[in-house]
N, C-alpha and C positions, 0 to 999 in steps of 0.2 A: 584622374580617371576621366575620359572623356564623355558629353554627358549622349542621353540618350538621343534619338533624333527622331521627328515627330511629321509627319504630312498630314497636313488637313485638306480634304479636299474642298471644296468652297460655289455654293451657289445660295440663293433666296432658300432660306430655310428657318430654323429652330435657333441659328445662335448668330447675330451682327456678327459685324465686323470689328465692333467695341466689345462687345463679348468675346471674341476670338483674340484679340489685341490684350484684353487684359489677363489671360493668361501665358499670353507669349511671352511674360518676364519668366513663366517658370519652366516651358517647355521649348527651351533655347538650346540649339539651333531647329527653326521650327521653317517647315517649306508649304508654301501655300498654292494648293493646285487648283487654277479655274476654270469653272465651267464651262458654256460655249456661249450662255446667254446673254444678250444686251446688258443682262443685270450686272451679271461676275465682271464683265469688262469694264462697267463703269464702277464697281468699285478697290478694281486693281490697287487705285493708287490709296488708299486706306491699309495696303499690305506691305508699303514701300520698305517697310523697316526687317521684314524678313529676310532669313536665310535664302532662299529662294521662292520664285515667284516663275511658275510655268508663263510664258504666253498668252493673251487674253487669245480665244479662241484655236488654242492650241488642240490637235487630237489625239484621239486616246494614245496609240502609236506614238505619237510626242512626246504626250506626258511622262508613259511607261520610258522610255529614253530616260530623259531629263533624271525622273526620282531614281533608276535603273544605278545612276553615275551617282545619284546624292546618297544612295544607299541610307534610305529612313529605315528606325527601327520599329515603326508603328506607327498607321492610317488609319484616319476617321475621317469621317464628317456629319453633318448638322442638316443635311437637305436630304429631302427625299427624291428629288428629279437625280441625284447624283449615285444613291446606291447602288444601282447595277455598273457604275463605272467604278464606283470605290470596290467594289467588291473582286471588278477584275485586278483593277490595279493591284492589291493585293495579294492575287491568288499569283498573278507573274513574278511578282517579290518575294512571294514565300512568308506576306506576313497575316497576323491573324486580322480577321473581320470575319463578317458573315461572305461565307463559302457562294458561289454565283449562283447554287440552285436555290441557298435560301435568299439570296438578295432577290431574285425573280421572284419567288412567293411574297416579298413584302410588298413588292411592287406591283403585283397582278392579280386585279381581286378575281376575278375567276380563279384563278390557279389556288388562290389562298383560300378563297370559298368550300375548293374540293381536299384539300389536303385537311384543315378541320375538319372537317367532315367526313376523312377518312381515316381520321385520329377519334373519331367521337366526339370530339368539342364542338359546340354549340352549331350544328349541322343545321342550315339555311339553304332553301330552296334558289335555284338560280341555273341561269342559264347565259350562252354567251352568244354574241346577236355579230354577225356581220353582214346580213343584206337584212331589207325589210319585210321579205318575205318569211322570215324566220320568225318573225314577231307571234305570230298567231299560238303558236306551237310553243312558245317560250312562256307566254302570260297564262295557258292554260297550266301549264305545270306549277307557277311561282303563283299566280292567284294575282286578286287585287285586292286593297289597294300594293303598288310595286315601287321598287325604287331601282330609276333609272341612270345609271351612272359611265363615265368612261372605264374601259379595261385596266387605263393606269391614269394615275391623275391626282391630285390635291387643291386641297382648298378648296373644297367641294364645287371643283369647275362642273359645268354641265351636268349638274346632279337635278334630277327631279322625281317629284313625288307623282305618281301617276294611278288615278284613280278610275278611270275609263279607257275600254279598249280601244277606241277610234283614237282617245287623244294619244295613248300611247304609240297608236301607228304611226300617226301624224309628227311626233315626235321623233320616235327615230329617223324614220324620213329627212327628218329637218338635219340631224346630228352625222348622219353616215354621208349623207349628202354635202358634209360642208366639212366643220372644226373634229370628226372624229372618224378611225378608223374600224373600231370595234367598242362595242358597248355592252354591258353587265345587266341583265334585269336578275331582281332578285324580291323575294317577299319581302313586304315591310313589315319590319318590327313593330308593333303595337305596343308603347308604353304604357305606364302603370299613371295613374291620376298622380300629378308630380305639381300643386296648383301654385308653387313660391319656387320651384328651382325645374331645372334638365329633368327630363325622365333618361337620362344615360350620365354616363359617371367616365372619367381613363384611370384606368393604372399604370402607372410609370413604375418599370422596372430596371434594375441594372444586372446583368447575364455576369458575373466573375467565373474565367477558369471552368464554365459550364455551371456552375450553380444559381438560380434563380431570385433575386431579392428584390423585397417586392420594397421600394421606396413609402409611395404614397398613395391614395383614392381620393383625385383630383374633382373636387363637384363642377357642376358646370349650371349655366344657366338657359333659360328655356330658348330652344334652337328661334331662330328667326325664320321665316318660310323662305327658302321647302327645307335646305339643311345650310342653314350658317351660325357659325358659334360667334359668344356673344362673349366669351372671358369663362374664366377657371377660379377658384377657390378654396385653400386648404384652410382647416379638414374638410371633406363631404361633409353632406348631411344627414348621411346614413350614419344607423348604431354601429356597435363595433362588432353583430354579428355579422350582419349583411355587410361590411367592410371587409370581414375573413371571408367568405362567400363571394366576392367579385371578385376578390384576388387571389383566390386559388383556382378560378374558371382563367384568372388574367396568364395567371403560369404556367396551366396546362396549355395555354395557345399558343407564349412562347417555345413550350418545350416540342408542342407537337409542328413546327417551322422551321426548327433545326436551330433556333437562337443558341451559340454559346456561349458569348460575351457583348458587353457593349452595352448601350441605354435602350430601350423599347416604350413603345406607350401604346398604349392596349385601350381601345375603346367599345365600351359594354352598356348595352339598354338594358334596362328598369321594366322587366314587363309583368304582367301577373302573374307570369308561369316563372316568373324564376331571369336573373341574369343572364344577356346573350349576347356572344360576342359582333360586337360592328366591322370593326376592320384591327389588324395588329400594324403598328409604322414601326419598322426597324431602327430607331433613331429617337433621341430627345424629342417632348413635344413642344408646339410650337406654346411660347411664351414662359414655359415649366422654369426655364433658367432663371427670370426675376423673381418668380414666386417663391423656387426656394430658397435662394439669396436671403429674401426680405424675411421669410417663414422663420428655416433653419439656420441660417448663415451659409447653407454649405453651396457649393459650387458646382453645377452640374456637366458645365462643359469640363469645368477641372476633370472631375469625376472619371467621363466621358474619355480623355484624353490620358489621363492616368489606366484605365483597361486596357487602351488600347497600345501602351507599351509596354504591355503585360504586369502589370504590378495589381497588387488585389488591396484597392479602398475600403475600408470602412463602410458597409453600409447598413445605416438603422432606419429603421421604419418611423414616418413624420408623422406626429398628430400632436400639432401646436395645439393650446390652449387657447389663444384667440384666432379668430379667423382671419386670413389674410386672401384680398382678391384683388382684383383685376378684370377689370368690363372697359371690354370695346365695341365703340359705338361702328355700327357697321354701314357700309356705304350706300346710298338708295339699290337698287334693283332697276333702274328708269338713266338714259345719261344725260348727266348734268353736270355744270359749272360752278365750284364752291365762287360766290360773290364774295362771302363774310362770313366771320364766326363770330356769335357773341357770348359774353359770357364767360369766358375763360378763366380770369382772374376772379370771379365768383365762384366757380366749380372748385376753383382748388382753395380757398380758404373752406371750404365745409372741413368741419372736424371727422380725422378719419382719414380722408384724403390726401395721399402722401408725395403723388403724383397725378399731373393730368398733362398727359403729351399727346399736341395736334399733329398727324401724320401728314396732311393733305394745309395748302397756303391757297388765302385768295389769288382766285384767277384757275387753279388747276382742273382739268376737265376730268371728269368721272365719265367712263365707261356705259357704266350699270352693268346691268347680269344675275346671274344667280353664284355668282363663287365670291367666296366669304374676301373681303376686301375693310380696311377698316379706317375710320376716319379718327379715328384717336386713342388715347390709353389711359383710363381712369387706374389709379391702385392705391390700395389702403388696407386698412386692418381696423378690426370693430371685437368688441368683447365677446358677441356670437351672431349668429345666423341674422335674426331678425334685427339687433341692428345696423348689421351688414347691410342688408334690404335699404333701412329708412337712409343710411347714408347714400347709398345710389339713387335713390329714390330726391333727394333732394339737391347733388351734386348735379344729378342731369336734366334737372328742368328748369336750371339756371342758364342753362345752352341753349344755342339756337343756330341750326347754317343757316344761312340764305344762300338758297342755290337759283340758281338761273337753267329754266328748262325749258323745254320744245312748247310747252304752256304758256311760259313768263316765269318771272321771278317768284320765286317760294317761299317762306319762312317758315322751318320746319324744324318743330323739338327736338332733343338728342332723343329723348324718353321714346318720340316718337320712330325714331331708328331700331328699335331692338325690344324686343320679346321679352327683355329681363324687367320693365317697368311698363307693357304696354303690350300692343299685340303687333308689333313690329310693321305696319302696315304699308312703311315707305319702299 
């Protein structure tokens, strides 16, 4: 029997290129469609061993060719910059994914704003801005303080939190005028006093056949200013009401998107009124695949790629016994030159700590910014919460970058990087 045939589509996302590779032993003949960006192209050749491999910068009209003749029996992928193109792919093939008017809601918070909201799930004030003249009239309606964001975007590029009306004019101005074409203001969520973890939570779900299941409630830790995440950790640290409670707001956001298969991850604040939803991502979240690896044993991209050639997995709902997490140290906000890192080889002997992987090699030049960018990958597992805590707490003030800035040279704590041991100040 010949076996099933599988496309991944492929850009910067939720699951490597090692993660995609090691389930290529099982989902053989696998074809690997790339993106358009510098990123896909350079790591074309990480996919040398597949069935096929589209053209680095090949276009849509290409691709749809190319898989058109390979005849796959089911398409996914792991990026969100790629959904509206996996979705058309799809829809010319005739195979399942999410249909293009829901790929567009995953992908367009305005559009995803109003369809909640016109489902009755957690309805958030907002408005969509393409000159600066619209500002006025958009911040009276959403209030302050507001969160200013792009229309489509990840990684919390150009996201900010905006507390004054000038600066918010000033603001867009800067944004419409240069790196964006449209932008989202919308109320900010007020969290609930959250003083050791995130006042926001994800739920990662898996869509089978249309039915809803809900995986797990990923805790997170406290954002770094304005919104950059800092790492994930199963179980939360919510009880197991308020865990049934964000994940029955989590389903009703899938269901009200039109999800009916495939992975989602649902992001939900903590506020005194109750759970509300943040943004829904059509796709695995980002890192969720180590977590549940090391958590559960199970495999999320397996998972992920078993839906999508129509088979129905197993799926139970996670809540290990001990805690298992993962903190990333996040990149300044200021741009700079990592010199040095020290401390490495003492980060990872703390007990607990099962990994510590440096992203970033002396000499590389950092940007800055405000989108979540990260300079390493603590991961471990601790008997509960708080000692979870004390083992981060002493893994990361064994580190130290030295970075080289517009000032001079720096030497700056990891702790001091991130919100999770510190007030993230860099």
């Amino acid at each position: 029997m010949e076996r099933a045939r599988l496309a991944v589509v492929y850009d910067t996302g939720s699951a490597s290129p090692l993660e995609i590779s090691r389930v290529a032993r099982i989902f053989s003949p696998m074809a690997i469609v790339l993106g358009e960006s510098a990123h896909a192209a350079g790591m074309a050749g990480f996919f040398q061993d597949a069935d096929l491999v589209t053209p680095a910068g090949a276009t849509l009209a290409e691709q749809a060719e190319l898989l058109s003749e390979w005849k796959p029996d089911g398409i996914v992928t792991f990026s969100e910059r790629m959904l509206r193109r996996t979705a058309t792919l799809a829809d010319g093939l005739g195979l399942p994914f999410h249909g293009p008017g829901t790929a567009e809601l995953l992908t367009d918070k305005y559009r995803q704003r109003a369809a909640l909201a016109e489902a009755g799930v957690s309805p958030v004030r907002s408005r969509l801005l393409t000159s600066p003249e619209q500002w006025a009239e958009a911040v009276s309606h959403t209030g302050l303080p507001a969160v200013l964001k792009p229309r489509s975007g990840e990684g919390s590029r150009n996201t900010f939190l905006i507390e004054g009306v000038e600066e918010g004019e000033t603001r867009v101005r800067a944004l419409l005028a240069g790196p964006e074409d449209e932008l989202v203001v919308e109320e900010y969520l007020t969290g609930r006093p959250e003083p050791l973890y995130g006042d926001y939570v994800s739920v990662e779900c898996a869509t089978v056949a249309g039915v809803v299941h809900p995986i797990a409630v990923t805790g997170k830790y406290p954002l770094t200013p304005p919104f950059r995440e800092a790492g994930n950790f199963w179980p939360s640290h919510l009880g197991a009401h308020e865990e049934d409670e964000v994940t029955e707001l989590a389903v009703a956001a899938v269901r009200a998107l039109g999800i009916t298969g495939g992975l989602s991850h649902i992001e939900i604040k903590l506020t005194p009124d109750g759970p509300r939803i943040i943004e829904v991502n059509g796709r695995l979240g980002g890192s969720i695949a180590e977590l549940a690896r090391r958590a559960t044993g199970v495999d999320l991209v397996e998972v992920a790629c078993r839906i999508a050639l129509g088979e129905r997995p197993q799926i139970e709902r996670a809540r290990p016994a001990q805690v298992y997490f993962q903190h990333l140290t996040l990149t300044p906000s200021y741009p700079c030159t990592v010199a040095e890192i020290r401390g490495v080889a003492d980060a990872a002997r703390v007990p607990g700590i099962r990994q510590f992987r440096p992203y970033v090699r002396a000499g590389e030049a950092l940007p800055g910014g405000v989108h979540t960018g990260e300079l390493d990958l603590l991961a471990g597992d601790a008997p509960d919460h708080a000692a979870m805590s004390r083992t981060l707490a002493d893994a990361l003030r064994r580190v130290t970058y030295v970075l080289d800035t517009e000032e001079g040279r720096r030497e700056v704590p990891a702790a001091q990087l991130t919100a999770a041991c510190g007030s993230g100040r860099a």
